[in-house]
KOLRO-174454 format. One record per residue (C-alpha): residue number from 1; y, x, z; chain; residue in three letters. Coordinates in nm, 4 decimals. Example, Ala and Ser with C-alpha at 12.3 -4.5 7.8 and 13.67 -1.06 7.14 Angstrom:
2
+-------+----------+----------+----------+------+-------+
| semar |        y |        x |        z | baro | marvo |
+-------+----------+----------+----------+------+-------+
|     1 |  -0.4500 |   1.2300 |   0.7800 |    A |   Ala |
|     2 |  -0.1060 |   1.3670 |   0.7140 |    A |   Ser |
+-------+----------+----------+----------+------+-------+
end
This chain:
46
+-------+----------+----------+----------+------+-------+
| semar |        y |        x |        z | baro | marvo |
+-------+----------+----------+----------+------+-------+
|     1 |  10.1270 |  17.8374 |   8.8219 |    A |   Unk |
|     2 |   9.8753 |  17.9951 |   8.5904 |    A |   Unk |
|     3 |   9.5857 |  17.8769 |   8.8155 |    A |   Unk |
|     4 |   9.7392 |  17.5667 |   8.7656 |    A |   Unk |
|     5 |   9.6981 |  17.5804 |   8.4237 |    A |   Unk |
|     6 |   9.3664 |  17.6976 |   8.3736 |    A |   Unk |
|     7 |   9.2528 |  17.4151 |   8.5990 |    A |   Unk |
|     8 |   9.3624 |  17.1709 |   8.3584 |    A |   Unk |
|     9 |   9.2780 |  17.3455 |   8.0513 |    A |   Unk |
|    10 |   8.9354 |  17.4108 |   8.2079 |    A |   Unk |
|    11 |   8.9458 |  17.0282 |   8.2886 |    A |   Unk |
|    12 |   9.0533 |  16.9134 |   7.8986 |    A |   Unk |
|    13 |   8.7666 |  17.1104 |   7.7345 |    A |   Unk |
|    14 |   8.5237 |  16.9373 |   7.9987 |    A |   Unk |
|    15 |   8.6730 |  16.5973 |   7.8985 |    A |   Unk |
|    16 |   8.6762 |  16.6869 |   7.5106 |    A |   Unk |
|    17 |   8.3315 |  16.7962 |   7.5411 |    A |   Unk |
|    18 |   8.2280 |  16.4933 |   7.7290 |    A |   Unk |
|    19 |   8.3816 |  16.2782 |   7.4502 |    A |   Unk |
|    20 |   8.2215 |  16.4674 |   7.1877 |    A |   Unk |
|    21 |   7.8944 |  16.4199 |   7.3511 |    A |   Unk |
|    22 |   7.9494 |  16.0217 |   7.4181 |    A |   Unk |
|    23 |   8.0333 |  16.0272 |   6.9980 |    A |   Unk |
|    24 |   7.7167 |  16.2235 |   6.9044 |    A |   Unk |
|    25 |   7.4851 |  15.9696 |   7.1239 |    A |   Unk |
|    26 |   7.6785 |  15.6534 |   6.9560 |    A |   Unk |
|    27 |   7.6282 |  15.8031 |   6.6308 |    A |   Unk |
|    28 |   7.2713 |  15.8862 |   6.6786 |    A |   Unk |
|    29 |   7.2253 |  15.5234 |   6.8350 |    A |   Unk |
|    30 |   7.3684 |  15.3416 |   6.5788 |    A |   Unk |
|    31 |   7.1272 |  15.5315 |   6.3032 |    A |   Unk |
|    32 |   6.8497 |  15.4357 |   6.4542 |    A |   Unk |
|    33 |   6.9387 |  15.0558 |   6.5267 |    A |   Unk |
|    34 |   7.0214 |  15.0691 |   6.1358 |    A |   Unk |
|    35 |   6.6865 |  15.2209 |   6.0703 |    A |   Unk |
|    36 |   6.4890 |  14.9650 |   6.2593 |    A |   Unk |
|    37 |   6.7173 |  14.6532 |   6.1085 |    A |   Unk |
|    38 |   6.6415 |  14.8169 |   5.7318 |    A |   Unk |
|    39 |   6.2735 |  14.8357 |   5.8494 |    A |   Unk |
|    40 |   6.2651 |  14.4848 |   5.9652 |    A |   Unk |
|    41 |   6.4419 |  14.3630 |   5.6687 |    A |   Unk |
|    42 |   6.2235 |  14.4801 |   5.4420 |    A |   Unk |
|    43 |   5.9331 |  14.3622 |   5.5973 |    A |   Unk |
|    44 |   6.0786 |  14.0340 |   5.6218 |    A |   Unk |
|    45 |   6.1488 |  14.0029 |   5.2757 |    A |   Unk |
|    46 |   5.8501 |  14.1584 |   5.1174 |    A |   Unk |
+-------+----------+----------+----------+------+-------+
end
């Protein structure tokens, strides 16, 4: 039973840290889209 539950605490942190991951590289996408849309604005209105 205890092997049991390691395997699916082992497999939760994997998950959670597979998630956390997949949030970072959104986050870090969506900065940089906003970055080149701010540059491009500017441009466009200057």
């Amino acid at each position: 039973m205890n092997k049991v539950k390691n395997a699916k605490r082992e497999a939760r942190k994997a998950r959670e840290a597979r998630q956390a991951r997949r949030v970072v590289n959104g986050i870090f996408i969506a900065l940089i889209l906003l970055m080149i849309l701010s540059l491009l604005g500017y441009y466009l209105l200057s």
